[in-house]
N, C-alpha and C positions, 0 to 999 in steps of 0.2 A: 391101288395101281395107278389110277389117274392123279392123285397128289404126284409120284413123281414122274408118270409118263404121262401128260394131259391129253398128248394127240395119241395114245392108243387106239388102236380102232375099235376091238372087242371091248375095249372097258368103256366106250364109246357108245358102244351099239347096248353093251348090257345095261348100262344106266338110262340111255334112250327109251328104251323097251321097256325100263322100270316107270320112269317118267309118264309114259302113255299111257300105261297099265293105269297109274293112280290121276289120272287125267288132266297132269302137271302143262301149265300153260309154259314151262322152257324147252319141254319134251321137244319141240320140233325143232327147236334153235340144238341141241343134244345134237340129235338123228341127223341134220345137218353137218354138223361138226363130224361125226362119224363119215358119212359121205364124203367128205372133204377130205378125211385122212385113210380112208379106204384104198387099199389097192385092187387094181382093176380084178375082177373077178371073184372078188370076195363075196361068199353064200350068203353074207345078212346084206348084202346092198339090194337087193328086190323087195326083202321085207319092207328097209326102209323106206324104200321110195314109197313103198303101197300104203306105209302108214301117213308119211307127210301128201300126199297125192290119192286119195282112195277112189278118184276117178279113170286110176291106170287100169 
């Protein structure tokens, strides 16, 4: 999905999420990117923030 849509958001957030999981040091730069191409009120944007920020 992301070869031909890079800023998808979901394929964004699913690869994020995979990244974190396996304790990948680009995961946050991902999770980022996701954020970035998110639209407002989208259900994974609170995960991600709490995983780039786990002081929220």
């Amino acid at each position: 999905m992301l070869a031909q849509q890079p800023d998808q958001p979901d394929g964004l957030l699913l690869l994020g999420l995979a990244l974190a999981t396996d304790g990948s040091p680009v995961a946050p730069q991902t999770l980022q990117r996701f954020l970035d191409a998110a639209p407002a009120g989208h259900p994974g944007i609170p995960l991600a923030r709490s995983l780039l920020d786990p002081q929220r």
